[in-house]
C-alpha positions as CSV (number, residue, x, y, z in Angstrom):
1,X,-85.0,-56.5,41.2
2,X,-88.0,-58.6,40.1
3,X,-87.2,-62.3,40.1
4,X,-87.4,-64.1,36.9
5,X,-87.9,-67.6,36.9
6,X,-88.7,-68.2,33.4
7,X,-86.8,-71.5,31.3
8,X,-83.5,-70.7,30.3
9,X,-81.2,-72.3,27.6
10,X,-80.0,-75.9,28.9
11,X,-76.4,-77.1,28.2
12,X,-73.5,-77.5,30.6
13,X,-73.3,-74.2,31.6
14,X,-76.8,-73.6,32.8
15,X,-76.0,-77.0,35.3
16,X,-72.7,-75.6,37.2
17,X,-73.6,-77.6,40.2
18,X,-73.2,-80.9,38.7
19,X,-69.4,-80.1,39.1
20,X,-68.4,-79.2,42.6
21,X,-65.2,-77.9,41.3
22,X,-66.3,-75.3,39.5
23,X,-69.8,-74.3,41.7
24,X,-68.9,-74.1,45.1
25,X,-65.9,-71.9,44.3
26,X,-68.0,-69.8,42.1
27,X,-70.2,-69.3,45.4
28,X,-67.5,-68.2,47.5
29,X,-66.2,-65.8,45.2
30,X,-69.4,-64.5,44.4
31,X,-70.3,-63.2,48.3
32,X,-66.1,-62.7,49.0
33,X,-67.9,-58.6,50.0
34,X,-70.8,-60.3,52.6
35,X,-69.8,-61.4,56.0
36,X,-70.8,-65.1,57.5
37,X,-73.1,-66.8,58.0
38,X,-74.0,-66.2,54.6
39,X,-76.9,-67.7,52.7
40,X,-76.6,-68.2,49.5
41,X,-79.6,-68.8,46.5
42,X,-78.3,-70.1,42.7
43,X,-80.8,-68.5,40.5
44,X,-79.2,-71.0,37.5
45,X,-80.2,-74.3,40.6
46,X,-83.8,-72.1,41.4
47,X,-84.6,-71.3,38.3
48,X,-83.7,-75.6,36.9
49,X,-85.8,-77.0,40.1
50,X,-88.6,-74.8,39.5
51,X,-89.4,-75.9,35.8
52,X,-88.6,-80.0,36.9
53,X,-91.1,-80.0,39.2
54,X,-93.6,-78.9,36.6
55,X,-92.6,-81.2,34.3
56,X,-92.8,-83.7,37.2
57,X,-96.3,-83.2,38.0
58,X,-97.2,-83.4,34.1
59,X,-99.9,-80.6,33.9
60,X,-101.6,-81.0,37.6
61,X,-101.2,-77.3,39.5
62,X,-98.9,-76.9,42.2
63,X,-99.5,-75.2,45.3
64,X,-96.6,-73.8,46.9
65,X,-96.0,-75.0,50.2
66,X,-94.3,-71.5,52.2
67,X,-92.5,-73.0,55.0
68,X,-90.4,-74.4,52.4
69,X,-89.3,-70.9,51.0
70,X,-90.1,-68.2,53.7
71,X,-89.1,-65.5,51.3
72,X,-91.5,-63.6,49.8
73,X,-89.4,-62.5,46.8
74,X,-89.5,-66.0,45.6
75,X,-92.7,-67.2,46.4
76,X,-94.0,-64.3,44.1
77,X,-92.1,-65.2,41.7
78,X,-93.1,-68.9,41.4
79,X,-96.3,-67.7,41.3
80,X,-96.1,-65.8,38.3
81,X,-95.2,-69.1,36.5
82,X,-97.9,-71.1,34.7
83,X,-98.3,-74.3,36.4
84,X,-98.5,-73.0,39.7
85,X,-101.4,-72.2,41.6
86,X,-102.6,-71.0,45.3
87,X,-100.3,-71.3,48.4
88,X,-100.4,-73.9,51.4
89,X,-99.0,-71.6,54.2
90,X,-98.5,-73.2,57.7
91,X,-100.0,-71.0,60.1
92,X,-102.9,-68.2,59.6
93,X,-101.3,-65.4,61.0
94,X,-99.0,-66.2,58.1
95,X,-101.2,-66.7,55.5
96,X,-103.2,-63.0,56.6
97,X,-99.6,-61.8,55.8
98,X,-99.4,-63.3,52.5
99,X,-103.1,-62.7,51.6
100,X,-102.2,-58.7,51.0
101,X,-100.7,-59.9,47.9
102,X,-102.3,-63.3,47.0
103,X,-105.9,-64.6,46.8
104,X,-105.6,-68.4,47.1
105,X,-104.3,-69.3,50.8
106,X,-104.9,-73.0,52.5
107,X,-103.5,-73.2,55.8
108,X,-102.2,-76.5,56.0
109,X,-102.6,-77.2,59.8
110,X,-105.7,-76.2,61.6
111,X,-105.4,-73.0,63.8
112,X,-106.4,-72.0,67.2
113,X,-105.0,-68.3,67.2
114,X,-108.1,-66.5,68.3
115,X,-106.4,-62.7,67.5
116,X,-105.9,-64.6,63.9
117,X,-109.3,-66.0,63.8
118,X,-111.0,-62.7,64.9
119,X,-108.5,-60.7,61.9
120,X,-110.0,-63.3,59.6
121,X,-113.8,-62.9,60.5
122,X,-114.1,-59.1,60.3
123,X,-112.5,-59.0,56.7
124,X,-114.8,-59.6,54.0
125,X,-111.2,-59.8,51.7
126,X,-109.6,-62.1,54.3
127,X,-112.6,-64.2,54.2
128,X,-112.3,-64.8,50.8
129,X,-109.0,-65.7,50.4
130,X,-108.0,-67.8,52.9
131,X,-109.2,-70.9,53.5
132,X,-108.6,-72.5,57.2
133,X,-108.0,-76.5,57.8
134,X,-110.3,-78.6,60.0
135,X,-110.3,-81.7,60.8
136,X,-113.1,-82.3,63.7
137,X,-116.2,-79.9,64.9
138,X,-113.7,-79.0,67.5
139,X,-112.0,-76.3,65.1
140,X,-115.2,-75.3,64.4
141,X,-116.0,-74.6,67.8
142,X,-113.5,-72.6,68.4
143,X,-114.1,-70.5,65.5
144,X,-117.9,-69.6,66.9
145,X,-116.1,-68.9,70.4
146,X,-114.3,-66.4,68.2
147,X,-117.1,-64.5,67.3
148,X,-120.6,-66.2,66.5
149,X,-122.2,-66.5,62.7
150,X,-124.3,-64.0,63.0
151,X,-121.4,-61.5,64.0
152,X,-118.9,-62.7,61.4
153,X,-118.0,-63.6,57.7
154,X,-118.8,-66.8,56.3
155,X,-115.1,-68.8,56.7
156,X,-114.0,-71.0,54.0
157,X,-112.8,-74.5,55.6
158,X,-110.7,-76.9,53.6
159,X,-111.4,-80.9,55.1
160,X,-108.1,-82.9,55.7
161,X,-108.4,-87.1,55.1
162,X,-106.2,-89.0,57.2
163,X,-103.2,-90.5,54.4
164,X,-101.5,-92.7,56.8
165,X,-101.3,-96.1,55.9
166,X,-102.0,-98.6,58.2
167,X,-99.5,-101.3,57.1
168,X,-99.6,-105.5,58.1
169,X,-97.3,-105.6,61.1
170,X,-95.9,-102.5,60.9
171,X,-98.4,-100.3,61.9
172,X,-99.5,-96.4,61.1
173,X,-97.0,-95.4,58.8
174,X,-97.0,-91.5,58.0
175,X,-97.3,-88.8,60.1
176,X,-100.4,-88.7,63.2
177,X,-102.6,-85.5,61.8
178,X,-105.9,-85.9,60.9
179,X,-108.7,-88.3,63.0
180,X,-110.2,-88.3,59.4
181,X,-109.4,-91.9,57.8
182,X,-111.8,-93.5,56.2
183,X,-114.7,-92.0,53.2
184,X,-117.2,-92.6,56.1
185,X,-115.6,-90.8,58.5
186,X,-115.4,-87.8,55.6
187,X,-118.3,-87.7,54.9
188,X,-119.7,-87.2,58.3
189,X,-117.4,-84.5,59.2
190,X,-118.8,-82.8,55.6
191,X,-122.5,-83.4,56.6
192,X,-121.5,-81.8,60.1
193,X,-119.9,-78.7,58.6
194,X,-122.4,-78.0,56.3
195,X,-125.0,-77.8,58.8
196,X,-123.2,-75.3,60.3
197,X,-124.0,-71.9,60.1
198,X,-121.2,-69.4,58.9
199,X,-118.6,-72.1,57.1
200,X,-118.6,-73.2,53.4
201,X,-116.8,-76.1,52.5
202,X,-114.4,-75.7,50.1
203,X,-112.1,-78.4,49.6
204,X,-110.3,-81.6,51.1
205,X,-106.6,-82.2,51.7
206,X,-104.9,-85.6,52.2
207,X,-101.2,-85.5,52.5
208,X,-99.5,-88.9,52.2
209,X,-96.2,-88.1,54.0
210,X,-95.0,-91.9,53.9
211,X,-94.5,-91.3,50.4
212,X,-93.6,-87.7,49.5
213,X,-91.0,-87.6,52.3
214,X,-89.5,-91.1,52.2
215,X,-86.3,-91.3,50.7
216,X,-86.3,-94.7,49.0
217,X,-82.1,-95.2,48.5
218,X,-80.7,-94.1,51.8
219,X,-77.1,-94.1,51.2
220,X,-75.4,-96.9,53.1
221,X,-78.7,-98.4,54.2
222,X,-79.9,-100.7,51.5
223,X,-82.6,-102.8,53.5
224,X,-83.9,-99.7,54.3
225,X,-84.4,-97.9,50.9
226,X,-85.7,-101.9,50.0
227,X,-88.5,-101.2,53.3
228,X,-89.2,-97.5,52.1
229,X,-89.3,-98.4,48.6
230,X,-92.0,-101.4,49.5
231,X,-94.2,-98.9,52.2
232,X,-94.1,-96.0,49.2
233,X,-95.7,-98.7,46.6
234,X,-97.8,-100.3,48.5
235,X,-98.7,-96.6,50.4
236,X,-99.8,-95.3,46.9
237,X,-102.5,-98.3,46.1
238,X,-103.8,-97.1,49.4
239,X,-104.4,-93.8,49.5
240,X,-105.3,-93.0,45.4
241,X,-108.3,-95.7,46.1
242,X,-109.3,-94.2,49.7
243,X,-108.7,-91.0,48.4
244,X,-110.8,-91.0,45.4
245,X,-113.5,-92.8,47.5
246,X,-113.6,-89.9,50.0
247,X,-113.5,-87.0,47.4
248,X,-116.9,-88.8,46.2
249,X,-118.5,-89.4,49.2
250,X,-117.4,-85.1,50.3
251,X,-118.2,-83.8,46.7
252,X,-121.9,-86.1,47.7
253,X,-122.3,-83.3,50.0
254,X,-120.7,-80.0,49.3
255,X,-119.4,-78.5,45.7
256,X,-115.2,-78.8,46.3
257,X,-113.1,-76.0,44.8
258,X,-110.0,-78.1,44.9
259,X,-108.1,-81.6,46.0
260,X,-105.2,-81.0,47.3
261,X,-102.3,-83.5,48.2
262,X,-98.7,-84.4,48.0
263,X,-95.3,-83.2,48.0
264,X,-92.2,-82.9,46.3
265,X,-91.2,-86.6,46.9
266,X,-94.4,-87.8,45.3
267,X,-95.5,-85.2,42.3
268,X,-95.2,-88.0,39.9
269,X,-97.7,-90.4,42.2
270,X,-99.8,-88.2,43.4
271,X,-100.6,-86.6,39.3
272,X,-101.6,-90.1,38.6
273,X,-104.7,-89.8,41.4
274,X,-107.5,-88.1,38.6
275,X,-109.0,-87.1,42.2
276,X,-106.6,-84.8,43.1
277,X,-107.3,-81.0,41.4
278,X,-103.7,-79.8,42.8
279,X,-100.4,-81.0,44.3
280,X,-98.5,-79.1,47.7
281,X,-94.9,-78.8,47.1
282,X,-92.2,-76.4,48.1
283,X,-89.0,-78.6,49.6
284,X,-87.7,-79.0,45.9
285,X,-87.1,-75.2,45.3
286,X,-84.5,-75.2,47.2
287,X,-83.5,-79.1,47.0
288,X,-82.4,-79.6,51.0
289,X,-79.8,-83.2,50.9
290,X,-83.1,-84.7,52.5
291,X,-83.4,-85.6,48.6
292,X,-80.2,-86.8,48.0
293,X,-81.5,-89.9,49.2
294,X,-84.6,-90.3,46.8
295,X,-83.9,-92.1,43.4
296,X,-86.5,-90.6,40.8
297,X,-85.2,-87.5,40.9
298,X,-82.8,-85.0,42.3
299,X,-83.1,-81.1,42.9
300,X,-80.0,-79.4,42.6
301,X,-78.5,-77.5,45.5
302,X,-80.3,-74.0,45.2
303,X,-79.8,-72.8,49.2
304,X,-76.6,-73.2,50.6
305,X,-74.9,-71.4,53.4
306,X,-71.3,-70.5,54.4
307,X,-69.2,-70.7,57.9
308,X,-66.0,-69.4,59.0
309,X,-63.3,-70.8,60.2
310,X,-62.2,-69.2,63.2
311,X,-60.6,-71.8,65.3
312,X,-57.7,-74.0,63.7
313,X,-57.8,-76.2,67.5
314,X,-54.9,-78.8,65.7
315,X,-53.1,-78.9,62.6
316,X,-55.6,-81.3,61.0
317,X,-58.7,-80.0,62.6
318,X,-60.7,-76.3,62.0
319,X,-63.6,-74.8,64.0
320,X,-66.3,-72.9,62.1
321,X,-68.4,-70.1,63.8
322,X,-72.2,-71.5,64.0
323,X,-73.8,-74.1,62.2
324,X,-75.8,-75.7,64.6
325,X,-78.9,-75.8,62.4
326,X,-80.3,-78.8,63.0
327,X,-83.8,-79.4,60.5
328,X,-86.8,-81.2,62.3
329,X,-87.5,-84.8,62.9
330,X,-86.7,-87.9,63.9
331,X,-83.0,-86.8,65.5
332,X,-80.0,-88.6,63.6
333,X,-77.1,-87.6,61.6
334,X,-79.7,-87.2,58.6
335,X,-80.9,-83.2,60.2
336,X,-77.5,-82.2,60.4
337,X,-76.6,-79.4,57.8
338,X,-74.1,-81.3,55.2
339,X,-70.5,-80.3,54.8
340,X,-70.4,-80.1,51.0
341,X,-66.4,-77.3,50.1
342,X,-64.3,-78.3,50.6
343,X,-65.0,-82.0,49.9
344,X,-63.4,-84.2,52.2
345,X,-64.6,-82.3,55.7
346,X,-66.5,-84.3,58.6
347,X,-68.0,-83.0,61.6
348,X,-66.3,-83.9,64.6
349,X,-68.5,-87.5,66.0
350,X,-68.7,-86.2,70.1
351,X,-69.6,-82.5,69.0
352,X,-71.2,-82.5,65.7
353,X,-72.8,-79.2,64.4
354,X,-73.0,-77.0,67.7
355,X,-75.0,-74.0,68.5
356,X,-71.5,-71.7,68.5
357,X,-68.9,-73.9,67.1
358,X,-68.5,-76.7,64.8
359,X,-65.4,-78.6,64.5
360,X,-64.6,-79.7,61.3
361,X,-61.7,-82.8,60.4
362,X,-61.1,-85.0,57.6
363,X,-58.4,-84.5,54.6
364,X,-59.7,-80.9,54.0
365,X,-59.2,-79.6,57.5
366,X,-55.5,-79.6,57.7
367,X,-55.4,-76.6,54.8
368,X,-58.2,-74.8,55.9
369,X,-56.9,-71.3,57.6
370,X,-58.8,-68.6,59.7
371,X,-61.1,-66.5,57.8
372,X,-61.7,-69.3,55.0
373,X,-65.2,-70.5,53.9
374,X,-67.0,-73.8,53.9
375,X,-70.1,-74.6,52.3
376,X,-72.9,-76.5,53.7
377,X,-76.7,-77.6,52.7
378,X,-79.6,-77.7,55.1
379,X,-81.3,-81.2,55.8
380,X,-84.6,-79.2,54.8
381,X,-85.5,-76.0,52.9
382,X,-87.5,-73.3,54.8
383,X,-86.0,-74.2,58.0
384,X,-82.9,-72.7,57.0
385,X,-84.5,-69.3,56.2
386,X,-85.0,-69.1,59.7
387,X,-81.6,-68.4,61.0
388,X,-81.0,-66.2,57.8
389,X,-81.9,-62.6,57.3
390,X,-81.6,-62.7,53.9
391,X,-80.1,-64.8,51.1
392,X,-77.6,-63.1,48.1
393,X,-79.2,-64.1,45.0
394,X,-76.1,-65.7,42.7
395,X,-76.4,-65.1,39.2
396,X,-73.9,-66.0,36.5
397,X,-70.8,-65.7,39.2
398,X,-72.5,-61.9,41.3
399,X,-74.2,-61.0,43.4
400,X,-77.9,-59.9,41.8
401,X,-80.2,-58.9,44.5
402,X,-80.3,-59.6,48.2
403,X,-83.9,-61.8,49.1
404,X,-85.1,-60.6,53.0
405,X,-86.4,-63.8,54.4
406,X,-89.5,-63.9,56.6
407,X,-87.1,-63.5,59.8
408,X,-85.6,-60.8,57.5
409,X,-88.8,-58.8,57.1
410,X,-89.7,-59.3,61.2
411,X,-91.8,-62.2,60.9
412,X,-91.6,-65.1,63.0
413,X,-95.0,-67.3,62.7
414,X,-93.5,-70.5,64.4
């Protein structure tokens, strides 16, 4: 089956997840024939956070981040939509992968996989679709130790800006990636690169994760979605000025292809930066409860997974089989999947979501039998796709197609 993400009518029944009631019992019935765990995609929830993220970023391209999908089936399909444009993979063994069917690969972290590197140099095709991430000469160094210029193709490097923002008091807020901060510093690592023989630079990246993935109304903590909500605004004066000054001072020296920056968490910030030529975003496809805690807007809950009970240790408490998929980060109850069917579960405080077992309590727990099914949502998006072989595709209360995952398809790039 080819996916089809084109707009459907809107209306009540294209939004069953806004009631629980009828969409999480609509889920289990629909994979009643699969065995857990199961992963389950909405097409209906897929196909609605698709098209909101392209009204979100109002007309600027999106490039589709895959380690927030990790299935192919759907990252084609995205791709087929006006609107989006080019892939930000996450490693270049990956993006080699995906460049047998697509042209317009940016790795989004620099790579020092040398059997990579050397696949890349040899192929002409390669070459010209994929474009690798640097951030000092260092990366360039290693690609010469790969093979030299005179041996290889010309490699396409795309030049990543520092978006931290280094706040009064506070500090480096963001995440530690590039050494590149200032329009200065990009500007001399652009005059470096293009006196280099065998690279063309092709385009600069500046990802302001203090932003895009800071939830600004974490529930329960309202001095803290007060301090997010303060570092996002005052985050985004930063970077669109240091940003746009950088993209003149690089553009000074080479001819960029593209501008690149963003996330789902800040598609409606980062279109208003006229430097930026296209926005990274893949978390929202999927909508992982990360986002329940952002207030401009809300995917709905497109991946989902199921666990059997298979332990009933007390009368008011079950034990589902797995579930101990904890999503990356700073560790806290936050990366722990979310027990959404029944309503009214908990995980058990001393165990919490374990590698075999997860005990379950609450109201709920006390009619839950053996063999019964409960729901829950990944903190994150592609991270659940690794401990899934495939996902059903739910359409309209079936089963439609069955979606391999990478891990499903025998890939494993980190």
């Amino acid at each position: 089956m080819s996916l089809d993400l084109s707009p459907r009518p809107t209306g009540p029944a294209a939004t069953p997840w806004l009631d629980p009631q009828q969409y999480w019992p609509d889920l289990t019935e629909a994979t009643r024939g699969l065995d857990t765990p199961v992963g389950a995609l909405h097409l209906g929830a897929l196909r609605h956070n698709t098209h909101d993220m392209l009204g979100r970023a109002q007309g600027t391209p999106i490039r589709v981040a895959s380690k927030s999908l990790r299935v192919r089936g759907v990252l084609d399909a995205v791709l087929a939509l006006p609107g989006y444009r080019g892939i930000l993979a996450f490693t270049l063994a990956e993006a080699l992968w995906l460049a047998q069917t697509h042209d317009d690969i940016v790795v989004g972290y620099p790579s020092v996989d040398r059997a990579a590197l050397h696949t890349l140099a040899r192929s002409a095709d390669l070459a010209a679709r994929v474009t690798l991430m640097v951030d000092s000469i260092d990366h360039l160094d290693i690609v010469d130790a790969v093979l030299a210029p005179s041996q290889r193709e010309r490699i396409r490097v795309c030049l990543e800006l520092d978006a931290s923002w280094n706040a009064p008091v506070l500090g480096h807020l963001g995440v530690w990636r590039s050494p590149v901060h200032t329009p200065e510093d990009a500007r001399a690592l652009a005059l470096a690169i293009v006196s280099r023989p065998g690279f063309e630079l092709v385009g600069l990246m500046a990802y302001e994760a203090q932003i895009a993935g800071l939830g600004d109304r974490p529930p329960g903590h309202p001095v803290q979605g007060g301090l997010n909500r303060w570092v996002r605004n005052r985050s985004i004066v930063d970077i669109t000025a240091r940003r746009a000054a950088a993209v003149a001072a690089v553009r000074q020296v080479a001819d960029l292809e593209f501008v690149n920056g963003g996330g789902t968490g800040s598609l409606e910030s980062t279109h208003a930066d006229t430097s930026v030529t296209d926005i990274a975003a893949g978390s929202g496809f999927f909508g992982g409860h990360l986002f329940d805690s952002y207030s401009g807007f809300r995917p709905a809950p497109a991946a989902a997974f199921a666990l059997s009970v298979v332990r009933k240790p007390t009368a008011q408490t079950a034990a589902l089989l797995g579930g101990g998929w904890i999503a990356s980060g700073p560790p806290g109850a936050d990366r722990s999947p979310r027990l959404v069917w029944p309503e009214g579960l908990s995980l058990v405080p001393r165990e919490m979501a374990g590698e075999v077992q997860s005990p379950v309590t609450g109201s709920a727990a006390a009619a839950l039998r053996v063999g019964e099914r409960v729901w829950l949502r990944h903190t994150k998006s592609g991270e659940l796709s690794e401990h899934l072989n495939e996902f059903a595709l739910v359409e309209d209360g079936i089963v439609v197609d069955m979606l391999p995952t990478y891990r499903g398809e025998g890939k494993a790039f980190l």
